[in-house]
C-alpha positions as CSV (number, residue, x, y, z in Angstrom):
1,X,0.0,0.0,0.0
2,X,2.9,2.4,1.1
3,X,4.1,2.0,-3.1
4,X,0.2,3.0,-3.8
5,X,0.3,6.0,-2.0
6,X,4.2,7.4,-3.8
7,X,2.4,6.4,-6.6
8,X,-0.7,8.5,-6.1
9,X,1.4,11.7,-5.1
10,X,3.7,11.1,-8.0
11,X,0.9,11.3,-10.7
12,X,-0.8,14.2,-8.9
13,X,-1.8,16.9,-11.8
14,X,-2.5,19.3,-9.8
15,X,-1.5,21.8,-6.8
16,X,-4.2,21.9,-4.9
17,X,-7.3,19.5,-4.2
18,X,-10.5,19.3,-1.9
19,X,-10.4,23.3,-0.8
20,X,-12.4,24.4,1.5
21,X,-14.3,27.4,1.9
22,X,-13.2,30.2,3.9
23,X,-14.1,30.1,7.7
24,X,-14.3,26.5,8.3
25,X,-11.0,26.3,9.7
26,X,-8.6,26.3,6.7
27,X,-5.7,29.6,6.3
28,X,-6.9,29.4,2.7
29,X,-8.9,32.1,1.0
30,X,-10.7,32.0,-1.9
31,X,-12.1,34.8,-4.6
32,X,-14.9,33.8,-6.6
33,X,-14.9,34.3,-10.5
34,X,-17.8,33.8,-10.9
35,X,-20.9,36.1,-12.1
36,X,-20.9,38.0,-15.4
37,X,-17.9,37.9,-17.9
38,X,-18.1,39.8,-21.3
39,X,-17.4,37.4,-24.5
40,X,-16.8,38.0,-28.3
41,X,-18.2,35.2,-30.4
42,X,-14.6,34.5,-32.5
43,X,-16.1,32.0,-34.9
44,X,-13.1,31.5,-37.3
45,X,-10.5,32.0,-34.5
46,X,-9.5,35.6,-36.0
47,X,-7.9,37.2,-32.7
48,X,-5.7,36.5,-30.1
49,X,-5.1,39.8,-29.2
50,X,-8.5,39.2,-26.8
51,X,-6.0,37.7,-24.6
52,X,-4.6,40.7,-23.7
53,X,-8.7,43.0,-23.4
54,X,-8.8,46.3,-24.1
55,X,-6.0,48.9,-23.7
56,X,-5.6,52.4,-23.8
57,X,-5.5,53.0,-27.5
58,X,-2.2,55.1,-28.9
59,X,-1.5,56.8,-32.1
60,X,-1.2,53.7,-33.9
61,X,-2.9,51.1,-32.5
62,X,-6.0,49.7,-34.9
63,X,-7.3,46.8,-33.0
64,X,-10.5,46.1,-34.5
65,X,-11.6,44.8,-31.4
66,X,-13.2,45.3,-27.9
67,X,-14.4,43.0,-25.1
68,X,-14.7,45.7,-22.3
69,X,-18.3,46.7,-23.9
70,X,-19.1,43.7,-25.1
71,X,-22.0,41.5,-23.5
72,X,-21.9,39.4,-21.0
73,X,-22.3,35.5,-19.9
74,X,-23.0,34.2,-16.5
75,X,-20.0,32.0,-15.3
76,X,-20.7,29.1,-14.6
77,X,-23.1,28.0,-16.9
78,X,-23.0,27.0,-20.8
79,X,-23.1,29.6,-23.7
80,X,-26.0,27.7,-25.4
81,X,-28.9,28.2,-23.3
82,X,-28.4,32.0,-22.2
83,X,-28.6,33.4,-25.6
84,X,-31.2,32.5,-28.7
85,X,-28.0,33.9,-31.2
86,X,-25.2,30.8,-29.7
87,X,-28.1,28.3,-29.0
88,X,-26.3,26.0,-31.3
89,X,-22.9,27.3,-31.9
90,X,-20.0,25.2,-31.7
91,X,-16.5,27.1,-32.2
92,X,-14.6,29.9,-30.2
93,X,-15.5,32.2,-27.5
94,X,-13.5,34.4,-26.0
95,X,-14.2,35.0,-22.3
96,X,-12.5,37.8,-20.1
97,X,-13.7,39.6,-16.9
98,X,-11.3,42.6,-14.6
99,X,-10.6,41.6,-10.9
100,X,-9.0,43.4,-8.2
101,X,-5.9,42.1,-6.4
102,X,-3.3,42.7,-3.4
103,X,-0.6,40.3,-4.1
104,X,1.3,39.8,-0.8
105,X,5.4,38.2,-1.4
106,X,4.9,35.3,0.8
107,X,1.8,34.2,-1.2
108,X,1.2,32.2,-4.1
109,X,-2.3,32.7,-6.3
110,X,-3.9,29.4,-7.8
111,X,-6.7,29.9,-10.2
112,X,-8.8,26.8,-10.6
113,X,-11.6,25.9,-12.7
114,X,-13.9,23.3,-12.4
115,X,-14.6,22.8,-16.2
116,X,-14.7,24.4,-19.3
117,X,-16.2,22.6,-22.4
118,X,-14.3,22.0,-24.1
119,X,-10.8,23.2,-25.0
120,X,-9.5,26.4,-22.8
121,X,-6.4,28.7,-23.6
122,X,-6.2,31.2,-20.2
123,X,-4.4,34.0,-20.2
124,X,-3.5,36.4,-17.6
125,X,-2.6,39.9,-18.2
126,X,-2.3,38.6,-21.6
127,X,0.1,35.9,-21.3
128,X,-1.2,32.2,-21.2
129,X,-1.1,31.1,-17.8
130,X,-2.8,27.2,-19.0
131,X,-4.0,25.1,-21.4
132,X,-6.6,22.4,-20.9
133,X,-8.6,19.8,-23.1
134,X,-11.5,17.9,-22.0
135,X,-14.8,19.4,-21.1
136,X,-15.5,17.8,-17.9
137,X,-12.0,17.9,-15.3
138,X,-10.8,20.3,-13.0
139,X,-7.7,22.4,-14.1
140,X,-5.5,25.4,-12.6
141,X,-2.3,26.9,-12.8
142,X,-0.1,29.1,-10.9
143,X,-0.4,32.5,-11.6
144,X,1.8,34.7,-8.7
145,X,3.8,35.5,-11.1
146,X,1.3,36.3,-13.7
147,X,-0.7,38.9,-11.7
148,X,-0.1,42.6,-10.3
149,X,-1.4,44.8,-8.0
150,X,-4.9,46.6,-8.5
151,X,-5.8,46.1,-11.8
152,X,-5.7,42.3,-13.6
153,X,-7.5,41.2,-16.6
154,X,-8.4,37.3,-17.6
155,X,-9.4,35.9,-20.8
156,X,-9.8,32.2,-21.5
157,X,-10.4,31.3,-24.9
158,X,-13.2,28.3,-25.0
159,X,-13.7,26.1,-28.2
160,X,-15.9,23.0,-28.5
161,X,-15.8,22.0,-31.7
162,X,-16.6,18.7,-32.5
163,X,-13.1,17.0,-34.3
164,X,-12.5,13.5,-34.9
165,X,-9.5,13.1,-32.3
166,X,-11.5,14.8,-29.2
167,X,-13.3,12.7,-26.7
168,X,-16.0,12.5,-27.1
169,X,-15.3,12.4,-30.9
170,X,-17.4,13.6,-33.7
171,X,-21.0,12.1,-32.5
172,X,-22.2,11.6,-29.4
173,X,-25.9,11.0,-27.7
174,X,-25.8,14.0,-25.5
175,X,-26.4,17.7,-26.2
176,X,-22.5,19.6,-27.1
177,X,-22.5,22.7,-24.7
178,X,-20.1,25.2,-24.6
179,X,-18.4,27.3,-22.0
180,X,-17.2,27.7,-18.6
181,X,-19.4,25.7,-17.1
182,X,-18.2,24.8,-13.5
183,X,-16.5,27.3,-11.4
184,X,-13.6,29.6,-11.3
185,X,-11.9,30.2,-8.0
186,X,-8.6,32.3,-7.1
187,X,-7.3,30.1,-4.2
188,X,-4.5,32.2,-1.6
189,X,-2.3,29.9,-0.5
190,X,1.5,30.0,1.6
191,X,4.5,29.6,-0.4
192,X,5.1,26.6,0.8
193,X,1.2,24.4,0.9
194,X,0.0,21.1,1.2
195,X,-0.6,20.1,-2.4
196,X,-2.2,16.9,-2.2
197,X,-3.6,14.2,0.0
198,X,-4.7,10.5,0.4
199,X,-6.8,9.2,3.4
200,X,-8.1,5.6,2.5
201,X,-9.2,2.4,4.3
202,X,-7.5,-0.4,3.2
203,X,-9.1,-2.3,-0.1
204,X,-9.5,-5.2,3.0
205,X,-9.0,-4.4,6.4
206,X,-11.2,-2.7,8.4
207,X,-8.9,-1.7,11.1
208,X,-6.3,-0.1,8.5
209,X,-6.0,3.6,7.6
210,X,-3.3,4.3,5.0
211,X,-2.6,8.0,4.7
212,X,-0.2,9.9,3.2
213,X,0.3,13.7,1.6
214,X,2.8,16.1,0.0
215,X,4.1,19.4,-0.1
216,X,4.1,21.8,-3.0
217,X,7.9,21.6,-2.8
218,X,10.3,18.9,-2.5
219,X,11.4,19.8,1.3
220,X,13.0,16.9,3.6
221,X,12.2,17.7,7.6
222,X,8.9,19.7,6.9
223,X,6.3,18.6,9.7
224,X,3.2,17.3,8.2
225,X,0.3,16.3,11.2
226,X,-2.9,14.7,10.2
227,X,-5.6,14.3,12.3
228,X,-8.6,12.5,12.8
229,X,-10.5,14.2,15.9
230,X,-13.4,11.7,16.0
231,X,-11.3,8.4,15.7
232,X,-9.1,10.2,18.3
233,X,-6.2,9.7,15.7
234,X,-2.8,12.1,15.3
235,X,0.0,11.7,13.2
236,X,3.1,13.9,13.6
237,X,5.1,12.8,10.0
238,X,8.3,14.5,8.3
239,X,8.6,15.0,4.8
240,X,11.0,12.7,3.2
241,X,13.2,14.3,0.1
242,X,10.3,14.7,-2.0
243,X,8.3,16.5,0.4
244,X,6.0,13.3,1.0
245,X,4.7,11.6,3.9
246,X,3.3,8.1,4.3
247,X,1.7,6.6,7.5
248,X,-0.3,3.4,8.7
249,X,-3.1,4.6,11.1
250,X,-4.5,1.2,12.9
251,X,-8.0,2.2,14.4
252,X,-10.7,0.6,16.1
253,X,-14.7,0.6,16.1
254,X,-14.7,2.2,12.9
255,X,-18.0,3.4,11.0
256,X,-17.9,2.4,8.0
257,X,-19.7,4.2,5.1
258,X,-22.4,2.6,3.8
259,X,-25.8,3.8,2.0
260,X,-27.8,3.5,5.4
261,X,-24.9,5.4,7.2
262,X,-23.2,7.7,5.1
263,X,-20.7,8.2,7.9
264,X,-18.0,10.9,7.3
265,X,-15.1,11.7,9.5
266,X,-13.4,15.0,9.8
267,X,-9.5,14.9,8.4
268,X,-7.4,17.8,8.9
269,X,-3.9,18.1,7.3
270,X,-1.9,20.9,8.6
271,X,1.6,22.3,8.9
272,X,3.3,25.4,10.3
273,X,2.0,27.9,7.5
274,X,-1.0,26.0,6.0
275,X,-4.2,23.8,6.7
276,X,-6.8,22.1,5.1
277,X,-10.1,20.2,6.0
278,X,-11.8,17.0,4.4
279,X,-14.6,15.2,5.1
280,X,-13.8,11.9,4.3
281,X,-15.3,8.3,4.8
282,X,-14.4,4.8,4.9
283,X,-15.1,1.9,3.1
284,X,-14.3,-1.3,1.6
285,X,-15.2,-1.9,-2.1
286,X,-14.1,-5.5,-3.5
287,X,-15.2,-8.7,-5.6
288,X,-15.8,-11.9,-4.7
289,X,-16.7,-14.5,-7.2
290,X,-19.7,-13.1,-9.0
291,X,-20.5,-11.0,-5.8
292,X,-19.5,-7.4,-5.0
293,X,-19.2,-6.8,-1.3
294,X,-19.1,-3.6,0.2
295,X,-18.1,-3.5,3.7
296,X,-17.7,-7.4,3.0
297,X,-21.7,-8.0,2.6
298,X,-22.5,-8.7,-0.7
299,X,-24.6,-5.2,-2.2
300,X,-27.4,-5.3,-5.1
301,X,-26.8,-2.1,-6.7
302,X,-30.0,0.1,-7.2
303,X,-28.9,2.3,-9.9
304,X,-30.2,4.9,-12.0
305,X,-28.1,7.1,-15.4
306,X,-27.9,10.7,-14.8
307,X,-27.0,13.1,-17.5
308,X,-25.2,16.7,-15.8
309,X,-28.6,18.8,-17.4
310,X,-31.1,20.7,-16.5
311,X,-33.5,19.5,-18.9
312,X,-36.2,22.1,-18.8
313,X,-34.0,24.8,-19.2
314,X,-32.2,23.3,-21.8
315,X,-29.3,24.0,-20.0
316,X,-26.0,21.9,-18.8
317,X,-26.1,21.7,-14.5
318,X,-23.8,23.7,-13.1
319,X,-24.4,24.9,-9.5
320,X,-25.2,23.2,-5.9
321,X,-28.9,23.7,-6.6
322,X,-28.7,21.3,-9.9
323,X,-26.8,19.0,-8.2
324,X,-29.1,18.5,-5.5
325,X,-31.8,18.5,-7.5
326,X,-31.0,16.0,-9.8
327,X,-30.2,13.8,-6.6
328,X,-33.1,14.3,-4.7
329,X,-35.2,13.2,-7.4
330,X,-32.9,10.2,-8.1
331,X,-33.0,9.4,-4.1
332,X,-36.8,9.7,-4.6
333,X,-36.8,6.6,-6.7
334,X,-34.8,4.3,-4.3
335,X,-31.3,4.1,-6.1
336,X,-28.0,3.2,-3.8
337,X,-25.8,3.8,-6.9
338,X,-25.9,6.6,-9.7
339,X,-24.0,5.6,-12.8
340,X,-22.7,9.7,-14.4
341,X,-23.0,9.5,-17.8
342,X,-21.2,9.3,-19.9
343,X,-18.6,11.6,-18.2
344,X,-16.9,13.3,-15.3
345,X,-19.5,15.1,-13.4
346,X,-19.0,18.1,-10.8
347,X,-17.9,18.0,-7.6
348,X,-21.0,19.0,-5.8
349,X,-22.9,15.5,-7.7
350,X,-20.0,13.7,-6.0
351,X,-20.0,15.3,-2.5
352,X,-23.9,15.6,-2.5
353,X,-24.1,11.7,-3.4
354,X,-21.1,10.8,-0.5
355,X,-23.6,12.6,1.9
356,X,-26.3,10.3,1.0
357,X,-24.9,7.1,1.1
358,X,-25.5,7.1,-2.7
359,X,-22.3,4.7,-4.5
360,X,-21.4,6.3,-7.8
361,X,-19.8,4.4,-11.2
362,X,-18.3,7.7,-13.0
363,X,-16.6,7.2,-16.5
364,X,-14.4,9.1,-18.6
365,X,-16.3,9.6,-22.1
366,X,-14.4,7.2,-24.4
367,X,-17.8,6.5,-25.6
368,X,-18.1,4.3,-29.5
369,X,-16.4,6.2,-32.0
370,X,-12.9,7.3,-30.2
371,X,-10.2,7.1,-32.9
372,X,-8.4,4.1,-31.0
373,X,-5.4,4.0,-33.4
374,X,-4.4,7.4,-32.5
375,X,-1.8,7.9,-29.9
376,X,-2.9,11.5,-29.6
377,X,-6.2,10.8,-28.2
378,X,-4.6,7.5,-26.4
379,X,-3.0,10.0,-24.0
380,X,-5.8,12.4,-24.0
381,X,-8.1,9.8,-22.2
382,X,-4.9,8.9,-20.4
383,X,-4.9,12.7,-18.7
384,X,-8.9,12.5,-18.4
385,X,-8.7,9.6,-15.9
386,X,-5.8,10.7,-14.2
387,X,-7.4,14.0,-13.5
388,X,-10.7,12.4,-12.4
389,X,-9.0,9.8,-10.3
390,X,-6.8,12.7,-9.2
391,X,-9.4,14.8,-7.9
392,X,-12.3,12.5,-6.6
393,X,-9.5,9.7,-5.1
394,X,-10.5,10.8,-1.4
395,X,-14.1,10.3,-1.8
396,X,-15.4,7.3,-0.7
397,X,-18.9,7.2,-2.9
398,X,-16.6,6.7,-6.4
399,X,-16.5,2.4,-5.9
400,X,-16.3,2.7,-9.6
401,X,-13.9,4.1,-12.3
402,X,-15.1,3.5,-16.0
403,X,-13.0,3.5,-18.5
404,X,-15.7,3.2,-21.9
405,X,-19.0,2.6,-23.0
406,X,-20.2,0.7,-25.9
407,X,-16.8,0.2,-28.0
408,X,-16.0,-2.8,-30.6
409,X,-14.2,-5.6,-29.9
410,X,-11.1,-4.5,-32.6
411,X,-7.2,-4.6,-31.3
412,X,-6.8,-1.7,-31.6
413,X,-9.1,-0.4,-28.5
414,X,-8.0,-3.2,-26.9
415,X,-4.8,-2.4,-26.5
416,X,-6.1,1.5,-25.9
417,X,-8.2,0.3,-23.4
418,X,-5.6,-1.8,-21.6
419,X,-3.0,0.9,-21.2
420,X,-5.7,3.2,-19.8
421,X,-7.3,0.6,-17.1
422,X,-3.0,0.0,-16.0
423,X,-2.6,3.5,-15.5
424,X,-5.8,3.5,-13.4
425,X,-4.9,0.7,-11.4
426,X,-1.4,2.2,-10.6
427,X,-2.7,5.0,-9.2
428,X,-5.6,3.7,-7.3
429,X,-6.6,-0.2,-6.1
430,X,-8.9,0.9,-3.8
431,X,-12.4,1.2,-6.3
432,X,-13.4,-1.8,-9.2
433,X,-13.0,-1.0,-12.6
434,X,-15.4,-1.2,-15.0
435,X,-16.8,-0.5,-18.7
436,X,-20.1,-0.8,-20.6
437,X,-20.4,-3.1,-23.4
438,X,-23.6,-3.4,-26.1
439,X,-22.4,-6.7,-27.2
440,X,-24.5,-8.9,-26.1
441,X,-26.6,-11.1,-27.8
442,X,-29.3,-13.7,-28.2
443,X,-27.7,-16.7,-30.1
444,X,-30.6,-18.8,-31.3
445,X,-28.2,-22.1,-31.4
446,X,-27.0,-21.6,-28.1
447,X,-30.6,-20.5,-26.8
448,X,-29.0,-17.9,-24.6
449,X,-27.8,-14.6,-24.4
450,X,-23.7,-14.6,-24.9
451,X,-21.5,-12.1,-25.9
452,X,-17.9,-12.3,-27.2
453,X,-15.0,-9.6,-26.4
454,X,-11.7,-9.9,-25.8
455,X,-11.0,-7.2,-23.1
456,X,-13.4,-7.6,-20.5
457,X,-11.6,-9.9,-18.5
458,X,-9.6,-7.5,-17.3
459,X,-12.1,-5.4,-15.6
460,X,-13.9,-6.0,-12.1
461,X,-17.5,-5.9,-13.2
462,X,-18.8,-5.9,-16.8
463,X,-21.7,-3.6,-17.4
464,X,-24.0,-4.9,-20.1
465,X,-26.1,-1.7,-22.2
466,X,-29.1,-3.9,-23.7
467,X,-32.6,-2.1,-24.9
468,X,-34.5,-5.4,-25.2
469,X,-38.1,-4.4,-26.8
470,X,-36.5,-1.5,-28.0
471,X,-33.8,-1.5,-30.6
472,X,-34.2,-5.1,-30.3
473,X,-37.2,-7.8,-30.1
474,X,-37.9,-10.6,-27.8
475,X,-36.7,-14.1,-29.7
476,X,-39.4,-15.4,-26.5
477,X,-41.2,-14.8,-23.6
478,X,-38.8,-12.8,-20.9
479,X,-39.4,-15.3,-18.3
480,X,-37.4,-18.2,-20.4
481,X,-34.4,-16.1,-21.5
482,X,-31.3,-17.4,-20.4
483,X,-28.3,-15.6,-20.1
484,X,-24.6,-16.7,-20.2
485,X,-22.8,-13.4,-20.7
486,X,-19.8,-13.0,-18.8
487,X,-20.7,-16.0,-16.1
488,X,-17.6,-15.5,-13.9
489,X,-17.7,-11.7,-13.7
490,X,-20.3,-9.7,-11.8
491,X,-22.9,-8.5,-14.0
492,X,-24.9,-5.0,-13.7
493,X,-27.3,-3.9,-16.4
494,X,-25.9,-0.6,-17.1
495,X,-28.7,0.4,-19.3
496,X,-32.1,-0.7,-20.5
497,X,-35.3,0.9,-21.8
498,X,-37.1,2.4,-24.2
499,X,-38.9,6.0,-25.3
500,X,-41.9,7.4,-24.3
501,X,-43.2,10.9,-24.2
502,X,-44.3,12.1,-20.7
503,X,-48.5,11.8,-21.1
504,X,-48.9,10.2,-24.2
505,X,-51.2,6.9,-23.4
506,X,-51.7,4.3,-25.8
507,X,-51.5,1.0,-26.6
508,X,-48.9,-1.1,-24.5
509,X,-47.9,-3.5,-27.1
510,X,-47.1,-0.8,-29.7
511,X,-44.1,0.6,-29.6
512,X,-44.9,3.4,-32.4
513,X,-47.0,4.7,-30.2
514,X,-44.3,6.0,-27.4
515,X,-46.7,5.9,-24.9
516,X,-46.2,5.4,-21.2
517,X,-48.0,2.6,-20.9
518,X,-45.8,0.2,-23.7
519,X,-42.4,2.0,-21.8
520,X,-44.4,0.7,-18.5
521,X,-44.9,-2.7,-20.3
522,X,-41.6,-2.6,-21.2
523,X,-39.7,-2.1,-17.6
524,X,-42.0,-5.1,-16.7
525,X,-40.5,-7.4,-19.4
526,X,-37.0,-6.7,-18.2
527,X,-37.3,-6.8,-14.9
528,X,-39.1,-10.2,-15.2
529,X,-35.9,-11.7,-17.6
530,X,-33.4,-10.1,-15.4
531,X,-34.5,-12.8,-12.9
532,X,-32.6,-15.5,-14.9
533,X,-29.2,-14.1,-15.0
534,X,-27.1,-15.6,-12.7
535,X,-24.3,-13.2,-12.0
536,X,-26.2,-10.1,-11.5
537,X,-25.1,-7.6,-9.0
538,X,-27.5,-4.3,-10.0
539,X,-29.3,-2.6,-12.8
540,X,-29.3,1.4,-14.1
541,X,-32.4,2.4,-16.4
542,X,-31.9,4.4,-19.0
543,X,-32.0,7.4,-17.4
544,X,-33.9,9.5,-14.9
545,X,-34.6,12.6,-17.3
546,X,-35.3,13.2,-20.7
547,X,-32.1,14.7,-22.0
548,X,-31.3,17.0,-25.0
549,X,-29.6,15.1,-28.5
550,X,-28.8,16.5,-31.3
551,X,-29.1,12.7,-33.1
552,X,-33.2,12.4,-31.6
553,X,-34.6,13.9,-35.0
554,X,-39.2,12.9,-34.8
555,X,-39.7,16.2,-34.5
556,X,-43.3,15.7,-33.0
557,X,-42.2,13.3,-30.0
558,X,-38.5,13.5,-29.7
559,X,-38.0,17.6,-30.9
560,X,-34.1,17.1,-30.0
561,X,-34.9,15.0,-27.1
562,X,-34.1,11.3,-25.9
563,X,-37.1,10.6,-24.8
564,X,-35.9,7.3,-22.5
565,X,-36.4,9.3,-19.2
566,X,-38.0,7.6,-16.0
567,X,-38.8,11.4,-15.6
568,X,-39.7,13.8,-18.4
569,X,-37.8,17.1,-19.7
570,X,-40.2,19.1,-17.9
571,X,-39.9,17.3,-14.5
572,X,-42.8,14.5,-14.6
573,X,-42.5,11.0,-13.6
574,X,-43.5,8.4,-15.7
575,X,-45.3,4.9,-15.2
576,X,-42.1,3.4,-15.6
577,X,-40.6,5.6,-12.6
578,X,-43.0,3.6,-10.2
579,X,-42.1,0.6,-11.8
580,X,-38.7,0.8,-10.5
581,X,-39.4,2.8,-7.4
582,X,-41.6,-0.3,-6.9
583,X,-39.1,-3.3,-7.5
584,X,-36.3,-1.5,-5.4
585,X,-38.0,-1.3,-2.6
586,X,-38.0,-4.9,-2.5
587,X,-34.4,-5.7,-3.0
């Protein structure tokens, strides 16, 4: 475990992780970026001069140019749904917003951003300060050196335009916003800080805290404490010449965190000149056979698919209030595990779920058409799990890192996908790996279900994607389908379903006629041949809301819609919602 935990800090991306807010105990302050920042649409990527905004003009300057006047866009949120005019735009924005500073010399000045769809350039008194790619990871950089007294200007230059080597690629069943949609922060920190941190229970043990955590410089002698006030645990470490420290903590009657006791324990980190708080929980996440066992009892995993939207707003969720929204209503219907499709979500859906015992399976968004050949976009979904492993590796309610969803069994994303689930597994044993597959199917010699792929093997659980009734029909009645589809791995049902329009009644044995009642009819027929398959651990319908999609083109029931919600766009359940809120509250 000890090599774990150097490996963990080695691959750490970035300086500072798990902040909390001013006032709770931490010597870190924070600014808020966010509110309104003025834009200039740059649709063929004409100017970079709007990294450096608007100067006092001399005798021959001839910008043609301005951002200072220009309108505004509320950060965080995405550019589509705030005005009619970028409702569908996909190319380059350029951001920029003034803020007042006091730089003090024994201070550095972090600015972090929760997630900017989908490639960012920031710049800083016009010179670049980062560059990020991927839509849905934290970033930041250093910027003490980058910023002045009074006065200090910030553009970031957002593009998210769909090209073939991005991930997700050129098409995608989800709705491509753009902007900065998560928040921007200016963290205060020491000069010397505590850059990162790992407080987890050992993948067995229950009496076994490993912990360990490094400075932002590589310092030998440094102290380092960590405490755990509750478990009456201290730690007094010194930093090796790395600036690390690593630790065993053996403790005793131990809550573990479970979904009917989403216990969390307090965990400072401190040293001389800085401190920081998390809220961290312990648990154990493993596999046993055909079982998975959390906290060693095997666990039936009530899921449901959650898109990050707001779908009667037509707008991607972006604050504390979306979160918890979306949560409450998935809570509503009984779930113990939320599968975040098909991407990194924020950090409030993460902390929000680890407060209410809810397990989460959150993927990076290799989703079908990645260009596996490519080494280019190899290493790009290389950097999106380290960055999501990086910052959610402390939260106990991730028990599942997925690496893809519904890809073809070809060698070359085998090999992609093997090189991407080793570097997950050398930075963190502690959760099960996992990946959707729509592979399956019904082989009418073999009288079964079966499916044939030469990668998953390697994961911890398999999650099978299968709309039976759907895109597919029955070859018999549900009850006497058999299944023989990965028989030595667990087995969840990582999607099912089928669309219906939120009031439309009709027929139930009609599928034309996207009514609840066939959608009811068919959550029924599932459910009922779900109880042949042998190895099953958990299901997750296809999905809780409607969501927005470009691809959905009836333009009287779908209008831009996937229509397979348990809930519609505008907020109303469904027969089929009852149907599962039904079944799972008798597993």
């Amino acid at each position: 475990m000890k090599n774990l935990s150097l490996l963990v800090l080695s691959y750490a991306l970035f300086a500072v992780q798990g902040i909390a807010a001013p006032g709770d105990g931490n010597s870190r302050s924070q600014l808020s970026l966010n509110g309104e920042w003025h834009f200039v649409m740059d649709q063929y990527d004409a100017s970079r001069g709007l990294a450096r905004g608007d100067r006092p003009w001399g005798k021959n300057d001839r910008d043609e140019y301005s951002i200072d006047d220009a309108p505004t866009l509320h950060v965080p949120g995405d550019w589509n749904h705030q005005r009619e005019d970028l409702k569908f735009y996909e190319g380059t924005i350029w951001y920029g917003r003034h803020f007042d500073l006091k730089p003090e010399g024994d201070r550095r000045y972090i600015i972090r951003f929760g997630g900017v769809s989908y490639l960012a350039n920031v710049y800083v008194n016009g010179k670049e300060a980062v560059s990020h790619e991927g839509s849905f990871t934290q970033f930041q950089a250093d910027i003490t050196d980058l910023v002045k007294e009074g006065d200090n200007y910030i553009a970031v230059r957002v593009n998210n335009r769909r090209e073939k080597d991005r991930i997700p690629a050129m098409l995608f069943d989800w709705f491509n916003y753009g902007g900065i949609t998560r928040d921007v922060t200016l963290i205060t920190l020491p000069s010397r800080y505590i850059k990162d941190w790992f407080i987890q229970l050992d993948k067995h043990r229950s009496d076994l805290i490993h912990a360990s955590a490094v400075l932002s410089d590589p310092v030998a002698g440094e102290t380092i404490r960590i405490d755990i006030p509750e478990l009456k645990k201290t730690l007094t470490l010194t930093t090796d010449e790395a600036g690390k420290v690593q630790a065993d903590i053996p403790v005793k009657r131990l809550t573990r965190w479970c979904p009917a006791n989403p216990k969390l324990y307090s965990v400072e980190i401190s040293t001389a000149a800085d401190k920081v708080v998390d809220e961290i929980g312990f648990r154990n996440i493993e596999v046993r056979g055909t079982q998975v066992l959390l906290n060693g009892e095997p666990v039936f995993l009530k899921g449901i698919s959650i898109h990050e939207e707001i779908a009667a707003e037509l707008r991607r969720a972006c604050t504390r209030q979306d979160a918890e929204m979306l949560l409450n209503e998935a809570q509503a219907l009984g779930v113990n595990m939320i599968r975040l499709a098909h991407y990194q979500q924020s950090e409030y859906m993460v902390r929000g779920a680890e407060r209410r015992g809810i397990m989460i399976w959150q993927e990076i968004p290799v989703w079908q058409a990645i260009d596996f050949a490519n080494p280019q976009t190899q290493e790009k979904a290389i950097r999106m799990l380290q960055e999501t492993i990086t910052r959610d590796k402390n939260r106990c309610a991730d028990c599942f890192w997925g690496i893809a969803n519904e890809t073809r069994n070809t060698p070359e994303r085998n090999r992609f996908l093997a090189r991407l689930l080793q570097v997950g597994k050398d930075l963190d044993t502690t959760r099960l790996f996992v990946a959707a597959f729509d592979l399956a199917y019904f082989d009418r010699k073999e009288d079964k279900f079966v499916m044939h792929d030469d990668f998953y093997q390697n994961l911890d659980l398999v999650g099978i994607n299968k709309y039976m009734g759907w895109y597919e029909g029955w070859p018999k009645a549900p009850k006497d389908i058999q299944w023989d589809v990965c028989p030595d791995k667990p087995l969840l049902i990582s999607e099912f379903g089928g669309e219906a329009k939120y009031g439309i009644r009709g027929q139930e044995d009609v599928a034309g006629s996207w009514s609840e009642d066939f959608q009811a009819r068919l959550y029924r027929m599932n459910l009922e041949m779900f109880a042949n398959i042998r190895n099953l651990v958990g299901i997750s319908p296809w999905i809780l809301y409607d969501f927005r999609s470009p691809t959905r083109l009836h333009q009287s029931l779908q209008n831009g819609f996937n229509r397979k919600g348990l809930v519609g766009d505008k907020g109303d359940r469904k027969q089929a919602w009852y149907i599962i809120h039904d079944w799972y509250e008798t597993r």
